[in-house]
N, CA, C and O atoms as a Tinker XYZ file with bonds, in Angstrom:
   356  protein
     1  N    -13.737000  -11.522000  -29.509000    73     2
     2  CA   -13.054000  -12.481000  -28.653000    64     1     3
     3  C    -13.377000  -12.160000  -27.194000    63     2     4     5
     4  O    -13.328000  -11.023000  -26.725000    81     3
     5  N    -13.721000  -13.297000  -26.497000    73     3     6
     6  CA   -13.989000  -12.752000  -25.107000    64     5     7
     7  C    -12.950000  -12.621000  -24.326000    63     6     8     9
     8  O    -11.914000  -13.216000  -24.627000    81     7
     9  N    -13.029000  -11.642000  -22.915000    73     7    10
    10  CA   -12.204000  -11.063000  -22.365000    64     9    11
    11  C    -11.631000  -12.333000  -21.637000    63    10    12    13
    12  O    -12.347000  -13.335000  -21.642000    81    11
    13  N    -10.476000  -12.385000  -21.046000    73    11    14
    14  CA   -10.223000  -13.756000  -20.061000    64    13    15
    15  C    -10.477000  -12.601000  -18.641000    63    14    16    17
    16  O    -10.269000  -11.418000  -18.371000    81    15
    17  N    -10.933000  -13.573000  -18.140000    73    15    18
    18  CA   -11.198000  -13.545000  -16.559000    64    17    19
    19  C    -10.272000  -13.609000  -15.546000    63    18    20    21
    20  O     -9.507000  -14.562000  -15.393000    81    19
    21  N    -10.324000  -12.240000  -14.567000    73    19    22
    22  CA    -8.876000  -12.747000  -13.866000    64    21    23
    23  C     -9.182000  -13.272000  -12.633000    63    22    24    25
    24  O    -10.192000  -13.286000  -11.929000    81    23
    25  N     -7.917000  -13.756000  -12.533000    73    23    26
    26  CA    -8.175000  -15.060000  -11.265000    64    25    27
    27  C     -8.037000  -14.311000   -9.950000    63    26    28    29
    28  O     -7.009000  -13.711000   -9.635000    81    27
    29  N     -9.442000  -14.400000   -8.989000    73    27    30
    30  CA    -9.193000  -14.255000   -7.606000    64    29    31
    31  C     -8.651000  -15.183000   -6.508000    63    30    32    33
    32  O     -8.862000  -16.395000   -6.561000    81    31
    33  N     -8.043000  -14.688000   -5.642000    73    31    34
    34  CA    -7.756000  -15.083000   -4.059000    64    33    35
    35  C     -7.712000  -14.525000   -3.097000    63    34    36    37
    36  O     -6.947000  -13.627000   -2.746000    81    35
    37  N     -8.808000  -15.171000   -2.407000    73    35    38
    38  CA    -8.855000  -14.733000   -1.043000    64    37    39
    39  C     -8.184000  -14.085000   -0.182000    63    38    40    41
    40  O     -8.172000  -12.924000    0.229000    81    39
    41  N     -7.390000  -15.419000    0.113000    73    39    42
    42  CA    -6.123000  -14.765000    0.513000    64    41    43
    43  C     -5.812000  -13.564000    0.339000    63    42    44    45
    44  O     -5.920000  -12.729000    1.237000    81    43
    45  N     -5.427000  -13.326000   -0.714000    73    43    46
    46  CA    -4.681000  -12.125000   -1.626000    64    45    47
    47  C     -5.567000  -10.828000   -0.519000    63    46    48    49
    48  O     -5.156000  -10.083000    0.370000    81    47
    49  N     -6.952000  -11.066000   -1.150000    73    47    50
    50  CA    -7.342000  -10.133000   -0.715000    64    49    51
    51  C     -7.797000   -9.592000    0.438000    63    50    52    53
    52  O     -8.559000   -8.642000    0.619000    81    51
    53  N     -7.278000  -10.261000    1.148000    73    51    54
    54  CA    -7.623000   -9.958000    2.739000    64    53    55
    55  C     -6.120000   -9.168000    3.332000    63    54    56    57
    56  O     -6.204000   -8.189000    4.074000    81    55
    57  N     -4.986000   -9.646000    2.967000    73    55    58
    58  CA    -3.295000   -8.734000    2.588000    64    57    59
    59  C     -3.828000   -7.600000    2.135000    63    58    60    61
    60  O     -3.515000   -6.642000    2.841000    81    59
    61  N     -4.732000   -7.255000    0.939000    73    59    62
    62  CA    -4.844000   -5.830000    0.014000    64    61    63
    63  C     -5.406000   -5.211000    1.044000    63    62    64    65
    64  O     -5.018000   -4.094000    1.387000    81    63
    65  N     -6.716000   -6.066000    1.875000    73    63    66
    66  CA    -7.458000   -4.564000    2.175000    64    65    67
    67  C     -7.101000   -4.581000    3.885000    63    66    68    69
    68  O     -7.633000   -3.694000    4.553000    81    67
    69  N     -6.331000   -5.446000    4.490000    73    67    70
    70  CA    -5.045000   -5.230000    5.738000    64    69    71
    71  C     -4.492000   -3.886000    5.341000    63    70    72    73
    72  O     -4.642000   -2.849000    5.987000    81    71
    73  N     -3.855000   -4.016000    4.238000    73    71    74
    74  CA    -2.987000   -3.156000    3.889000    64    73    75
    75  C     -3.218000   -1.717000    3.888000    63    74    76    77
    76  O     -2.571000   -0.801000    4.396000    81    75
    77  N     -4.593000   -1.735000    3.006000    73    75    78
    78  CA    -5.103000   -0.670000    3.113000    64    77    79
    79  C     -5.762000    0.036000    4.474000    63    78    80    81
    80  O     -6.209000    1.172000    4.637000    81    79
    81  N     -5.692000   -0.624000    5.004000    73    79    82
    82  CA    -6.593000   -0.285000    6.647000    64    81    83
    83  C     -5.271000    0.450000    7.173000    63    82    84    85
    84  O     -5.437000    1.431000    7.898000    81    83
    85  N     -4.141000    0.097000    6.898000    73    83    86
    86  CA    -2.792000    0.358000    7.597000    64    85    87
    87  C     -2.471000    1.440000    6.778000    63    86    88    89
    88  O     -1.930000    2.280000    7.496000    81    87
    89  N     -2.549000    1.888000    5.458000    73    87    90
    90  CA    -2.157000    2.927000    4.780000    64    89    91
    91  C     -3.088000    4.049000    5.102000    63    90    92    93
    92  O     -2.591000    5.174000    5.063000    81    91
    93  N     -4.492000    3.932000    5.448000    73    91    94
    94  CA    -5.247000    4.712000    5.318000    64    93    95
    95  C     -5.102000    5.499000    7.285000    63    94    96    97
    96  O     -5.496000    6.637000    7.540000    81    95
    97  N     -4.472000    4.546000    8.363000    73    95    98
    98  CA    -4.050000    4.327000    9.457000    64    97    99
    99  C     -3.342000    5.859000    9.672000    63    98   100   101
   100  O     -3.694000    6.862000   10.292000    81    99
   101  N     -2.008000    5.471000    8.731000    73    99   102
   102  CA    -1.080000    6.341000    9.053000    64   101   103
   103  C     -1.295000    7.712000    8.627000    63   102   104   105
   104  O     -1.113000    8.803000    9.166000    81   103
   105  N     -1.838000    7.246000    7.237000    73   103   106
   106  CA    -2.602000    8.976000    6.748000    64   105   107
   107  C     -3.038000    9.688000    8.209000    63   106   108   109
   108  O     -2.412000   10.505000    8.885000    81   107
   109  N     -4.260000    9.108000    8.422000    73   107   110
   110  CA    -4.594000    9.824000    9.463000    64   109   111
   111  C     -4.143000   10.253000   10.446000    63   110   112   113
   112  O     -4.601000   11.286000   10.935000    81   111
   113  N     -2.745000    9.334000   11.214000    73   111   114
   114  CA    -1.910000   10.129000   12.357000    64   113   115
   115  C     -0.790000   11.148000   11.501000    63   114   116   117
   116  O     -0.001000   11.752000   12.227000    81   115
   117  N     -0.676000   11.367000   10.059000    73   115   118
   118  CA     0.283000   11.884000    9.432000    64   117   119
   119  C     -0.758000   13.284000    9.601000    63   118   120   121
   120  O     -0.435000   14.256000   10.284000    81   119
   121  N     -1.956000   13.185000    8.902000    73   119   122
   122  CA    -2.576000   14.708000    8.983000    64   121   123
   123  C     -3.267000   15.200000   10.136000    63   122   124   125
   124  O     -4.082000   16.116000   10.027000    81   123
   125  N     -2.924000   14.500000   11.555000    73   123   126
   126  CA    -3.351000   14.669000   12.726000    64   125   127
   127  C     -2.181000   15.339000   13.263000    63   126   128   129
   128  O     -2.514000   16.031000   14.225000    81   127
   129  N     -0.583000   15.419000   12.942000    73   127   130
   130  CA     0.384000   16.329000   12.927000    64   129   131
   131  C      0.453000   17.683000   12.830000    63   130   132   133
   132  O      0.729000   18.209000   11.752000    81   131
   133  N      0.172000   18.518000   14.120000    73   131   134
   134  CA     0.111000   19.828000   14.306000    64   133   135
   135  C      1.102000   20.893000   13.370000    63   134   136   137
   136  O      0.754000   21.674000   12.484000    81   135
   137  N      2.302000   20.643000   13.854000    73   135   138
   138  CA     3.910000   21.194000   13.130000    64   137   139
   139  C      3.473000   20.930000   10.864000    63   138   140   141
   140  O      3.125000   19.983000   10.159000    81   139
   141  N      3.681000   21.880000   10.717000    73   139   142
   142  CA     3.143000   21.644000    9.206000    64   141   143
   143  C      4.384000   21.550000    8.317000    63   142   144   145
   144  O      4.234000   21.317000    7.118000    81   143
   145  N      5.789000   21.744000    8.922000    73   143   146
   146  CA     6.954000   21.338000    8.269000    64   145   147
   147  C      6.908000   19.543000    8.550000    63   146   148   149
   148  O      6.899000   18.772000    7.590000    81   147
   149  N      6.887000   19.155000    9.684000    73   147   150
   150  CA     6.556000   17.808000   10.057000    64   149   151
   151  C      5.820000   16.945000    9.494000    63   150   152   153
   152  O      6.283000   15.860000    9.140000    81   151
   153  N      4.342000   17.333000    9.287000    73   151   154
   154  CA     3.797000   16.940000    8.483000    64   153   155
   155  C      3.512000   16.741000    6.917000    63   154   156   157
   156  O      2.633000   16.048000    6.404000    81   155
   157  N      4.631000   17.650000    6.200000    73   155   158
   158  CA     5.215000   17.651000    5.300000    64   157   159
   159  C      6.460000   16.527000    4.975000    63   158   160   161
   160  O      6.511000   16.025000    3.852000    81   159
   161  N      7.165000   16.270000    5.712000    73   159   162
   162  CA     8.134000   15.397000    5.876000    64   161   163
   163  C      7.462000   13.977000    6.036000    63   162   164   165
   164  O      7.759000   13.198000    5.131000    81   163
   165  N      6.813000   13.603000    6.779000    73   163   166
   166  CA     6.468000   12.504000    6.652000    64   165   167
   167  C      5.229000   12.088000    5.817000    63   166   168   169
   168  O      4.799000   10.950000    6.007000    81   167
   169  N      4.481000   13.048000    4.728000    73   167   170
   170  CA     4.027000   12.902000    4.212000    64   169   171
   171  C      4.710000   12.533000    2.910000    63   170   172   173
   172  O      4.219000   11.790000    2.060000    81   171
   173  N      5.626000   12.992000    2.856000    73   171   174
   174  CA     6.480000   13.446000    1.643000    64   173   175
   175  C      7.207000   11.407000    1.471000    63   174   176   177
   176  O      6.891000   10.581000    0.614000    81   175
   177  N      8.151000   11.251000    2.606000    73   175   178
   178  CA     8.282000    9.570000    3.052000    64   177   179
   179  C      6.849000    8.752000    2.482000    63   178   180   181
   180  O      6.708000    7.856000    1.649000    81   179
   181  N      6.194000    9.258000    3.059000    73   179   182
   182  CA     4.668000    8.028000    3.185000    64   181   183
   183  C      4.305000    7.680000    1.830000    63   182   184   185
   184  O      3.969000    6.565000    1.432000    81   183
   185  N      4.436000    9.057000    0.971000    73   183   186
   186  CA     3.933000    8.642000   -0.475000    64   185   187
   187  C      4.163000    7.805000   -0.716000    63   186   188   189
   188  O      3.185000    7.078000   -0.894000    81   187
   189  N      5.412000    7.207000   -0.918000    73   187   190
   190  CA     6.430000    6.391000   -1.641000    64   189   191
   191  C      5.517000    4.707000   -1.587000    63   190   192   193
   192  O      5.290000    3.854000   -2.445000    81   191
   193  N      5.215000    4.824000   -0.217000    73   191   194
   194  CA     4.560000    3.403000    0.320000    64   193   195
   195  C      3.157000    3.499000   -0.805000    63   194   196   197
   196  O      2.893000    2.930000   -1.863000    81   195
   197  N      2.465000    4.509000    0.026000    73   195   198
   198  CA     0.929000    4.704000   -0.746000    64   197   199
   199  C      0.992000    4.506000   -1.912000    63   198   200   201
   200  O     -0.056000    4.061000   -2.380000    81   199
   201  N      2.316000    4.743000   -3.055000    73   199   202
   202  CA     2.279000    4.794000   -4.110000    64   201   203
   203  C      2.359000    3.262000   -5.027000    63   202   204   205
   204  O      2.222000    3.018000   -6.226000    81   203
   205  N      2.599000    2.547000   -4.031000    73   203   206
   206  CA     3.283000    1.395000   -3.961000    64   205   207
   207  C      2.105000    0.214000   -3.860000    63   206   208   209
   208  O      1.809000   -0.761000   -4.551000    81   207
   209  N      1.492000    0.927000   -2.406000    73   207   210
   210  CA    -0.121000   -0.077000   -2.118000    64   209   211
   211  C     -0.842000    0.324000   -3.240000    63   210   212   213
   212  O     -1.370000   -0.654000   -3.768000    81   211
   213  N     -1.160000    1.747000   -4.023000    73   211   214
   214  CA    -1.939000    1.888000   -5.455000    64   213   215
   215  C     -1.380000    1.006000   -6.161000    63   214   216   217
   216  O     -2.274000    0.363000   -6.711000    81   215
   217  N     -0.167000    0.547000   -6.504000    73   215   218
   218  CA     0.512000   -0.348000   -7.189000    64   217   219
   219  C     -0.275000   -2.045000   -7.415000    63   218   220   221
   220  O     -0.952000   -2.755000   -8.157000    81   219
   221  N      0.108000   -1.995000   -6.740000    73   219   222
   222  CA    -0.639000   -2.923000   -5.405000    64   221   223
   223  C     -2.597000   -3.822000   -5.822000    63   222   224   225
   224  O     -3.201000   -4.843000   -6.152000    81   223
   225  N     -2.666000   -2.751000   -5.538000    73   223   226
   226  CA    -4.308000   -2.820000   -5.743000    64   225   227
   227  C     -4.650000   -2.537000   -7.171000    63   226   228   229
   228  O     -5.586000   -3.141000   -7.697000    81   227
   229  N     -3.950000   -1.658000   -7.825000    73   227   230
   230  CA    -4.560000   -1.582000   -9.015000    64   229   231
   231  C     -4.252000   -2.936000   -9.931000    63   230   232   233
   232  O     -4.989000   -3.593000  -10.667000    81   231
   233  N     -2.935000   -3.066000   -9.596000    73   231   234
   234  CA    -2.160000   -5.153000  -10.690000    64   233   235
   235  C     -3.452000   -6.194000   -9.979000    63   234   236   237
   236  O     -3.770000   -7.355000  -10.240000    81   235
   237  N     -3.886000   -5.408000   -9.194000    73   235   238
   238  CA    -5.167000   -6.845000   -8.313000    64   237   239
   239  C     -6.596000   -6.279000   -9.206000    63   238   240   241
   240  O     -7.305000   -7.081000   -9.814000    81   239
   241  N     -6.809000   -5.174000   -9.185000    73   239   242
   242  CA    -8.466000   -5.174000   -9.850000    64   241   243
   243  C     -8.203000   -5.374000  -11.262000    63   242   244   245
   244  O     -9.253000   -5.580000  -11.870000    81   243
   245  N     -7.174000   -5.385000  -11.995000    73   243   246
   246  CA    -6.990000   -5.302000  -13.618000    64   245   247
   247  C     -6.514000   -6.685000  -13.899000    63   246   248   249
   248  O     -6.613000   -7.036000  -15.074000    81   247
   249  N     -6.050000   -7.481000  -13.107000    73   247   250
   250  CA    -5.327000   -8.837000  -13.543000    64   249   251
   251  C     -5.793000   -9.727000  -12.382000    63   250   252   253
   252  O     -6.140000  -10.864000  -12.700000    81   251
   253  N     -5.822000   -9.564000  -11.758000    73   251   254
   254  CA    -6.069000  -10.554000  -10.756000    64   253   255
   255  C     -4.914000  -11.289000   -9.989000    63   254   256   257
   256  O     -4.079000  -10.450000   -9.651000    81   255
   257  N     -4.652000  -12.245000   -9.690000    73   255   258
   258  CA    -3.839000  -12.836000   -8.972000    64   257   259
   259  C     -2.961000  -13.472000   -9.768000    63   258   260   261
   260  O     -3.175000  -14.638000  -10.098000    81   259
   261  N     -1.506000  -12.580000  -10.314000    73   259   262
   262  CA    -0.638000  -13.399000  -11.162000    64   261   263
   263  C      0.627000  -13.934000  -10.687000    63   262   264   265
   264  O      0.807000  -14.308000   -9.529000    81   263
   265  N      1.577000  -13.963000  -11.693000    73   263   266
   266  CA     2.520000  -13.787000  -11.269000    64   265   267
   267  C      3.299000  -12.913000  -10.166000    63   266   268   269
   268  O      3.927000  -13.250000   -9.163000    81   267
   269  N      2.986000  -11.520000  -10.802000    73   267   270
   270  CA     3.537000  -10.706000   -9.962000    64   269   271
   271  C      2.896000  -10.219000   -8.475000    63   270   272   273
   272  O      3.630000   -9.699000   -7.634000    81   271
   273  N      1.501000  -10.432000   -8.243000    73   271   274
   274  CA     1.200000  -10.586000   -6.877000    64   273   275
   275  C      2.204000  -10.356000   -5.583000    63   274   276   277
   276  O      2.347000   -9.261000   -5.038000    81   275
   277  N      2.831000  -11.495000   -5.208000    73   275   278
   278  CA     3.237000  -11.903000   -4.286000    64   277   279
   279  C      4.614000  -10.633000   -4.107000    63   278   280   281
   280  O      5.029000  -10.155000   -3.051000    81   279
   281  N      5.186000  -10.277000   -5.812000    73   279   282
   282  CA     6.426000   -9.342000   -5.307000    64   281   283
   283  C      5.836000   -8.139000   -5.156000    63   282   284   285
   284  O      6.187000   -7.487000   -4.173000    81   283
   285  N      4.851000   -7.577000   -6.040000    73   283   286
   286  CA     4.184000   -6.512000   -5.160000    64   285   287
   287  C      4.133000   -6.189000   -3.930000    63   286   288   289
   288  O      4.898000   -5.469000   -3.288000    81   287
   289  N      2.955000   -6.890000   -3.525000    73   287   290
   290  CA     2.908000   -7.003000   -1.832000    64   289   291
   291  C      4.215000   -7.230000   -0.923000    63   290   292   293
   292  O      4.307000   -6.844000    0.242000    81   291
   293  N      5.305000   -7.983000   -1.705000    73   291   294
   294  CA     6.543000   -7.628000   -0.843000    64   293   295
   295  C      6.734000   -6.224000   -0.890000    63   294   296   297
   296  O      6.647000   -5.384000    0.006000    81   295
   297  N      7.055000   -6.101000   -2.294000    73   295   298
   298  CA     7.512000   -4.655000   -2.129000    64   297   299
   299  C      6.915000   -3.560000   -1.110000    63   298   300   301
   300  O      7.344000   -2.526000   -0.599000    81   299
   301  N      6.060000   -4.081000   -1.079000    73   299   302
   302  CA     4.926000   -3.097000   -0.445000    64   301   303
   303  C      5.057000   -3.192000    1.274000    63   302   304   305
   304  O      4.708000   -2.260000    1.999000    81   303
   305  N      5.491000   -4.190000    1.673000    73   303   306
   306  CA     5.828000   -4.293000    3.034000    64   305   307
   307  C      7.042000   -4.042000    3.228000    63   306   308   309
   308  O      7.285000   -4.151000    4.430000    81   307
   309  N      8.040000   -3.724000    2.564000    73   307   310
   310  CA     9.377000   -3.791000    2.459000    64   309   311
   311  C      9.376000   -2.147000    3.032000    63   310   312   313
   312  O     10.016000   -1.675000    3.972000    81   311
   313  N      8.228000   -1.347000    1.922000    73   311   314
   314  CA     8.703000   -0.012000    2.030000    64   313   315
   315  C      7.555000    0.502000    3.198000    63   314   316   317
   316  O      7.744000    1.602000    3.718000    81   315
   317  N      6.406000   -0.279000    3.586000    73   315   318
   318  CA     5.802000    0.239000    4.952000    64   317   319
   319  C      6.868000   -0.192000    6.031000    63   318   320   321
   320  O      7.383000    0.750000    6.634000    81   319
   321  N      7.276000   -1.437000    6.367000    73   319   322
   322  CA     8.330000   -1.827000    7.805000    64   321   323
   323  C      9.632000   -0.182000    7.572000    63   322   324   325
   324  O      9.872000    0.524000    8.551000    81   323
   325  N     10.325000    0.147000    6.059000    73   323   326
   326  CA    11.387000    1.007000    5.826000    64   325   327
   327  C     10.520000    2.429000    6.574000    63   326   328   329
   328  O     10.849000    2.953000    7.638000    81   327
   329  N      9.618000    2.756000    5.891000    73   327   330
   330  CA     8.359000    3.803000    6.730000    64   329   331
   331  C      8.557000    3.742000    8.282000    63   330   332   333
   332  O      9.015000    4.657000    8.967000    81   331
   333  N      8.118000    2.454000    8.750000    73   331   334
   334  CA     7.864000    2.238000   10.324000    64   333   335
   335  C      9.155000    2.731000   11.057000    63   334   336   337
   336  O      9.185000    3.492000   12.024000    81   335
   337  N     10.570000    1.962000   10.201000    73   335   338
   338  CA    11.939000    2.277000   10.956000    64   337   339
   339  C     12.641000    3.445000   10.748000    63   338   340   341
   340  O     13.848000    3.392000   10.989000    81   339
   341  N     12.217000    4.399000   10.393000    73   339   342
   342  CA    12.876000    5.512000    9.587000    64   341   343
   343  C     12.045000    6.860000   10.903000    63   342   344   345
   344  O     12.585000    7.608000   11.717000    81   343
   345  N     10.541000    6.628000   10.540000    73   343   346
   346  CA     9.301000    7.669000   11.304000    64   345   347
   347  C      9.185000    7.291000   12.275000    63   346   348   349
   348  O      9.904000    6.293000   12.325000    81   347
   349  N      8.500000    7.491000   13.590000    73   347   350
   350  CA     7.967000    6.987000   14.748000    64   349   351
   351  C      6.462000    7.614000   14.291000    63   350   352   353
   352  O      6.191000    8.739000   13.871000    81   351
   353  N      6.025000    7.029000   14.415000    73   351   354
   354  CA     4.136000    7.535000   14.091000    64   353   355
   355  C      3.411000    6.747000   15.202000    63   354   356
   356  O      2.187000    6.820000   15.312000    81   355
């Protein structure tokens, strides 16, 4: 039986790899953090997001653009803006 094909969008994917430009962003001012308790702490916060954009990206390369799309990517901004208001980076 052949595989079904998952559905792309553009759109979509210009949000994924925003996103990722912004996750990969903060990494870098997170391990640019001298203080190594500090940088522990907000690494420790950040996962949660990162774990979230893997979320994220992986429901996009295995399925494509479904249903759940759109609450992903909320979720996913929900917990970078919670990141932004919580850290100063």
């Amino acid at each position: 039986m052949a595989k079904k094909r998952r559905k792309l969008n553009k759109d979509f994917e210009k949000k994924i790899y925003s996103s990722k430009k912004d996750v990969e962003l903060v990494l870098a001012k997170i391990y640019d953090i001298d203080d190594e308790d500090i940088q522990k702490e907000y690494m420790s916060a950040f996962n949660v997001v990162a774990f979230i954009y893997d979320e994220l990206k992986e429901d996009y390369e295995k399925k494509g653009f479904n249903e759940n799309s759109e609450g992903l990517l909320l979720n996913y901004k929900n917990a970078f803006n919670l990141f932004e208001s919580e850290f100063e980076i």
